[in-house]
N, CA, C and O atoms as a DFTB+ gen file, in Angstrom:
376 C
 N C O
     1  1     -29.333     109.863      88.871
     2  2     -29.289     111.002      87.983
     3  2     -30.028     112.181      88.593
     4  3     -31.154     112.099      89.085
     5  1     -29.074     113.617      88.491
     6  2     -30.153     114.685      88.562
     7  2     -31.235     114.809      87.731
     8  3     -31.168     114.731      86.505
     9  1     -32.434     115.040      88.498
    10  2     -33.266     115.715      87.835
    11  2     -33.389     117.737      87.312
    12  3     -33.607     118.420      88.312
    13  1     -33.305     118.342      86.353
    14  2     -33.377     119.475      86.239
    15  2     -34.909     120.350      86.873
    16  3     -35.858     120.086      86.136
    17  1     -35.222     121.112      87.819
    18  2     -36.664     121.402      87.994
    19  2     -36.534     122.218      86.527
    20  3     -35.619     122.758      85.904
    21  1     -38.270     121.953      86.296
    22  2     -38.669     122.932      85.122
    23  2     -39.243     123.982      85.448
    24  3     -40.069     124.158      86.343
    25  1     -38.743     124.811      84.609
    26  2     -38.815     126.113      84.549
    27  2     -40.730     126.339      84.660
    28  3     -41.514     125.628      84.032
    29  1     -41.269     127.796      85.860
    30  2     -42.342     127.855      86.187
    31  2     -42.714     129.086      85.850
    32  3     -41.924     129.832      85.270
    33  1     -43.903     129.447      86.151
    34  2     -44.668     130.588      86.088
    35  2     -45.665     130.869      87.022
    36  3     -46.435     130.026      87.480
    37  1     -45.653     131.942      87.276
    38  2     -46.518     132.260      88.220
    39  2     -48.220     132.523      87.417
    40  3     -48.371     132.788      86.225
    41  1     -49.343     132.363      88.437
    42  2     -50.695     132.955      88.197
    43  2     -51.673     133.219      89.529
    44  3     -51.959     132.306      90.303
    45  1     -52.089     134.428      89.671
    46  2     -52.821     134.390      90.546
    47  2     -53.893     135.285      90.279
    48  3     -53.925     136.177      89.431
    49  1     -54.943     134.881      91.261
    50  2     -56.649     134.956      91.069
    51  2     -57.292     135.488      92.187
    52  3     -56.733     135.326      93.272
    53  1     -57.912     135.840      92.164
    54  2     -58.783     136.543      93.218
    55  2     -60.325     135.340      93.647
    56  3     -61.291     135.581      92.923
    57  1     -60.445     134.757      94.169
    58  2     -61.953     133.754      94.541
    59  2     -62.654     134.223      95.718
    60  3     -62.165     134.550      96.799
    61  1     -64.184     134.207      95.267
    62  2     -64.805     134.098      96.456
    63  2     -64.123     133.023      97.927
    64  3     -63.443     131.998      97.906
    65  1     -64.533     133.615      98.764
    66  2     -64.335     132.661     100.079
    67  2     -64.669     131.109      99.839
    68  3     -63.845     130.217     100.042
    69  1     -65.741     130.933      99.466
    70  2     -66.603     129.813      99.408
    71  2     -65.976     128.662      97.980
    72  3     -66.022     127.461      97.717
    73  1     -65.590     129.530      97.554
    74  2     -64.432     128.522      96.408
    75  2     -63.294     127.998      96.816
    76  3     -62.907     126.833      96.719
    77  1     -62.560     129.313      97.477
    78  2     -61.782     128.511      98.331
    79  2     -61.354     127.561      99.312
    80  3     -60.360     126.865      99.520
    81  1     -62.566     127.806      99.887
    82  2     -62.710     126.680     100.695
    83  2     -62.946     125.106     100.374
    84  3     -62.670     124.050     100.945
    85  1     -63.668     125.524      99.045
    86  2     -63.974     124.248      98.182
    87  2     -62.660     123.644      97.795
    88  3     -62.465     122.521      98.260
    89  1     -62.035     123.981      97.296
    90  2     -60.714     124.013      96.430
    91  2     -59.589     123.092      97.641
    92  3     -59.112     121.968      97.488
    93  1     -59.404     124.104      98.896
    94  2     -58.921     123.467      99.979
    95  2     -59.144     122.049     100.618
    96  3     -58.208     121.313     100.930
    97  1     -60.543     121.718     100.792
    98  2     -61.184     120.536     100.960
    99  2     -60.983     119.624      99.645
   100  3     -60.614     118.456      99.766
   101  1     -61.177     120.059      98.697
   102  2     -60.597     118.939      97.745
   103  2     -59.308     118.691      97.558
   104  3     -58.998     117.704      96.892
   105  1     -58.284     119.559      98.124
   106  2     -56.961     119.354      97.501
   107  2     -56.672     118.593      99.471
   108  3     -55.714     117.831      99.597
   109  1     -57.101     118.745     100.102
   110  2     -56.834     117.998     101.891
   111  2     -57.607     116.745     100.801
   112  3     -56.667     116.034     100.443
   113  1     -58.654     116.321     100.285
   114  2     -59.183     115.086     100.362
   115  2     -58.373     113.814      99.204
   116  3     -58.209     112.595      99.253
   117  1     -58.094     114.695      98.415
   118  2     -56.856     114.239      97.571
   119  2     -55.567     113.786      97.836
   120  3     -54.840     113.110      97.108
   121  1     -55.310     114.324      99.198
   122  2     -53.695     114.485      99.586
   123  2     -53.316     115.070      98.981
   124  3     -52.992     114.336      98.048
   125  1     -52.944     116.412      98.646
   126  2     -52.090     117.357      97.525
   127  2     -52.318     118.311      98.282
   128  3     -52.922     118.159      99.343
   129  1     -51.844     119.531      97.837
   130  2     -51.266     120.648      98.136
   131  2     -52.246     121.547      97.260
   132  3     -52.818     121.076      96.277
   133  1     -52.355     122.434      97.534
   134  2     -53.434     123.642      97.397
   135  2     -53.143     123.805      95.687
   136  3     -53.958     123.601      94.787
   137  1     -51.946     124.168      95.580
   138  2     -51.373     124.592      94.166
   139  2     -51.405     123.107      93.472
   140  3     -51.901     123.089      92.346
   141  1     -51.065     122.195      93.857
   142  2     -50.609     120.852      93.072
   143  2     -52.549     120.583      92.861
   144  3     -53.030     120.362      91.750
   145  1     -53.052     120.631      93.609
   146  2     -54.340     120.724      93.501
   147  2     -55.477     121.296      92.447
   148  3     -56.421     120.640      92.006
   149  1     -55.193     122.551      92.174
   150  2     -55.270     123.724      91.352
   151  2     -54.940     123.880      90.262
   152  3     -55.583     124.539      89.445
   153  1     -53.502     123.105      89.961
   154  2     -52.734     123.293      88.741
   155  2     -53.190     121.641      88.375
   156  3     -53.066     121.511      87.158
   157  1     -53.430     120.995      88.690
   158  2     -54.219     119.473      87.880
   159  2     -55.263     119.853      87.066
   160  3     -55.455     119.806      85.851
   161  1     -55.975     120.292      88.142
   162  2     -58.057     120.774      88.070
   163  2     -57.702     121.461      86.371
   164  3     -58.167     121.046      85.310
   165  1     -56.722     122.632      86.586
   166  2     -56.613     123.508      85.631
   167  2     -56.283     122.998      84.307
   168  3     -56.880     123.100      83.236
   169  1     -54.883     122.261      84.722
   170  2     -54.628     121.506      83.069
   171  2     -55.273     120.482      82.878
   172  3     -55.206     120.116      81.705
   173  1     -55.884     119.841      83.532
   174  2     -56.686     119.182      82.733
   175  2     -58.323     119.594      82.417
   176  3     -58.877     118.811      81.645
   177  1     -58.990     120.499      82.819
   178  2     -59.992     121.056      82.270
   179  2     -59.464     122.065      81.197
   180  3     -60.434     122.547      80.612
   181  1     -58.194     122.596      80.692
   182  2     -57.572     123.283      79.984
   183  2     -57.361     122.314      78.584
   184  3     -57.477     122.695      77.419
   185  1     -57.032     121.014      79.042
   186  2     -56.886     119.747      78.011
   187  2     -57.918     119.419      76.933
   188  3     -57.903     119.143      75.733
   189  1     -58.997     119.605      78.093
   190  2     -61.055     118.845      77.845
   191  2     -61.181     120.041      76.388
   192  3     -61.484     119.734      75.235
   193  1     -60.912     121.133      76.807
   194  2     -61.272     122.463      76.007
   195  2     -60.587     122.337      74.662
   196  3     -61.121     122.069      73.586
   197  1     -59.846     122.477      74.809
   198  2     -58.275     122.354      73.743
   199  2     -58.875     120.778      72.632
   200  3     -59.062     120.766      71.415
   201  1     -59.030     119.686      73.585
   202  2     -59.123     118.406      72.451
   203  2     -61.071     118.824      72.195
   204  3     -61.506     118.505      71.088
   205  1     -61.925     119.381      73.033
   206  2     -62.846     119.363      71.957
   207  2     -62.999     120.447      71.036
   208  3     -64.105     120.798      70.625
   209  1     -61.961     120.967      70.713
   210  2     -61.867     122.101      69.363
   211  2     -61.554     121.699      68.329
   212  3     -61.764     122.060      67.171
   213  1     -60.852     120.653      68.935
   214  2     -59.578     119.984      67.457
   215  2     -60.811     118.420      66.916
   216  3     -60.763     117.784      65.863
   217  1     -61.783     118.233      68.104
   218  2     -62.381     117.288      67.285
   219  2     -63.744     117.531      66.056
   220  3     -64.617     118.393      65.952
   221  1     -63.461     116.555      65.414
   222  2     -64.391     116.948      63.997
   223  2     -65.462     116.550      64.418
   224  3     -65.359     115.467      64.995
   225  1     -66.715     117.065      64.370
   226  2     -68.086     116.439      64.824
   227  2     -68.686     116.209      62.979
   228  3     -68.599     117.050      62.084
   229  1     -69.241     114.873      62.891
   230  2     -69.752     114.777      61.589
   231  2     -71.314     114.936      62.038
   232  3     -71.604     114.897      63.234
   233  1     -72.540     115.159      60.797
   234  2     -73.475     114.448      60.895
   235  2     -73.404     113.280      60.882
   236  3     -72.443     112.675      61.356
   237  1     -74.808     112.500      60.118
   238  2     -74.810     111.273      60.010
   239  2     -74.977     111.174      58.346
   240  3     -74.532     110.188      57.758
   241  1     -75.410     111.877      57.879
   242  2     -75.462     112.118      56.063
   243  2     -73.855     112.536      56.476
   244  3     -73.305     111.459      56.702
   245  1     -73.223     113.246      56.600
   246  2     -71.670     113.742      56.917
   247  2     -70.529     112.010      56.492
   248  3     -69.713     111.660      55.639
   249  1     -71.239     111.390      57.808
   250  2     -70.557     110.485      58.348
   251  2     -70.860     109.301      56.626
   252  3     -70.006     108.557      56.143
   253  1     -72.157     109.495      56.138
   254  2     -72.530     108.306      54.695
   255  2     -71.727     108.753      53.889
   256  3     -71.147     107.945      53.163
   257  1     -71.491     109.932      53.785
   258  2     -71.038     110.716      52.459
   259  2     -69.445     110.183      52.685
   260  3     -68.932     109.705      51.673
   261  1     -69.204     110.192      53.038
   262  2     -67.627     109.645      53.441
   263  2     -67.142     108.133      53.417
   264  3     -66.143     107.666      52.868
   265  1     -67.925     107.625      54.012
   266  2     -67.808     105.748      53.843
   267  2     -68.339     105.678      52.310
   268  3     -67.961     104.663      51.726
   269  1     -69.013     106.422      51.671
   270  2     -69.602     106.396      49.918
   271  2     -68.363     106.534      49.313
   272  3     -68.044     105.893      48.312
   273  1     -67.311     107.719      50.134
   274  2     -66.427     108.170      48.815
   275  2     -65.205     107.253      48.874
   276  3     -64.333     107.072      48.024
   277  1     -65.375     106.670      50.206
   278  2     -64.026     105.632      50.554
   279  2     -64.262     104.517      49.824
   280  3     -63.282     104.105      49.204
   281  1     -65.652     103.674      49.666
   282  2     -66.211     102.640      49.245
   283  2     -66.156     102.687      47.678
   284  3     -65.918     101.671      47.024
   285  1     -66.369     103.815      47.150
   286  2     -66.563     104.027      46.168
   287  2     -66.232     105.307      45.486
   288  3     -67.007     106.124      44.989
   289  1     -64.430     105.332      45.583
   290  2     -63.729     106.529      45.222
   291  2     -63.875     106.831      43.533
   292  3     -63.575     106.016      42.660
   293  1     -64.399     108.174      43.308
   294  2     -64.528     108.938      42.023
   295  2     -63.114     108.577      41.335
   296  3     -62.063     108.466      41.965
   297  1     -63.294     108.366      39.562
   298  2     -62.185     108.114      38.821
   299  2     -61.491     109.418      39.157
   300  3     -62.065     110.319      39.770
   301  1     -60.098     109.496      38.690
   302  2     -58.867     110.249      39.186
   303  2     -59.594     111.447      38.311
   304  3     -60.585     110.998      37.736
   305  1     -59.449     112.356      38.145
   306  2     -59.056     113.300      37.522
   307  2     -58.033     113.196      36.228
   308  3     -57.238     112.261      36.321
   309  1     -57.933     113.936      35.135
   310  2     -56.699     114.151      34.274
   311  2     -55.844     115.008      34.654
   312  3     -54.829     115.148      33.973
   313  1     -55.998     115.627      35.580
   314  2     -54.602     116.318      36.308
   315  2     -53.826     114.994      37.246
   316  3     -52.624     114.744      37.331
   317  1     -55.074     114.241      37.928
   318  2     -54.442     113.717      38.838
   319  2     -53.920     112.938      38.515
   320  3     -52.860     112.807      39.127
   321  1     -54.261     111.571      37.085
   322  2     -53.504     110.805      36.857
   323  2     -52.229     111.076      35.837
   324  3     -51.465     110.128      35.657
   325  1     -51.936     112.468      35.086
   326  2     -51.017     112.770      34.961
   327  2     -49.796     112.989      35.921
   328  3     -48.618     112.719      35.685
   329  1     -50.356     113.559      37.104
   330  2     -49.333     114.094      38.136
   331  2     -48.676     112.366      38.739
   332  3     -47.472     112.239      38.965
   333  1     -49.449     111.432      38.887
   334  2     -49.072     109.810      38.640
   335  2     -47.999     109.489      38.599
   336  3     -47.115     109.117      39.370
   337  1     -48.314     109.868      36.455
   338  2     -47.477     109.616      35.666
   339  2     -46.057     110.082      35.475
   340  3     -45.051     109.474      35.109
   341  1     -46.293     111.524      35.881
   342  2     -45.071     112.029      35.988
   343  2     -44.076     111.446      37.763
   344  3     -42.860     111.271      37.838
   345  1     -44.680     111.346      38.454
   346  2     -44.058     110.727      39.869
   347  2     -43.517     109.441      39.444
   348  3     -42.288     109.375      39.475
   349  1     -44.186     108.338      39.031
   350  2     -43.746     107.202      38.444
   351  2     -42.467     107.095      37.586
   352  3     -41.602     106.226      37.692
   353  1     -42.495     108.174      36.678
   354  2     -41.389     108.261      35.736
   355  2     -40.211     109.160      36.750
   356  3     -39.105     109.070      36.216
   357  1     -40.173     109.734      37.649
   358  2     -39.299     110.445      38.154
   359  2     -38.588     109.649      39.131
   360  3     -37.368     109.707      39.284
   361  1     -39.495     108.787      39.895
   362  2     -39.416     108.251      41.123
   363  2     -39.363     106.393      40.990
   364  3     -38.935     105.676      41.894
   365  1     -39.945     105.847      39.556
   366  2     -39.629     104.542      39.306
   367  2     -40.873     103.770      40.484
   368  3     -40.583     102.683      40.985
   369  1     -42.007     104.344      40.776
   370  2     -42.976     103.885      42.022
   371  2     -43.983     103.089      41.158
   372  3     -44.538     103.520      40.147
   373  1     -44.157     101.703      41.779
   374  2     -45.316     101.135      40.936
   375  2     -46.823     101.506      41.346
   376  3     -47.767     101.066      40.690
């Protein structure tokens, strides 16, 4: 089967000498290619950033207060066990 190449984009940067050189030596010690090199480093330190935004940091009172409400969930509400009642009767759900 063909493969389709995916569609690219260009980016370019300006670096000290001394980065580059860094960059070069790691992408020769890797076996890769300057760019294949570059564009790893990038998406995946781009990844690191991205998933620690999206993660929730609790305290530890944070973290009790939560195993309390799971362990020991508050009676429904009268909105909530109406809204129930009405799903049950619409939907036939035990």
């Amino acid at each position: 089967m063909r493969q389709h190449p995916q569609p690219t984009a260009r980016l370019e940067a300006r670096l000290p000498n001394e980065v580059m050189a860094r960059l070069k030596r790691a992408a020769e010690i890797q076996g890769r290619t300057l760019t294949g090199f570059v564009v790893a480093a990038a998406d995946e330190a781009a990844c690191r950033a991205i998933e620690q935004t999206e993660i929730i940091r609790l305290s530890l009172e944070d973290q009790r207060q939560i195993a309390k409400a799971i362990l020991n969930p508050p009676r429904p509400a009268p909105a909530l066990r109406k809204a129930f009642r009405r799903y049950r009767d619409l939907f036939g759900a035990k």
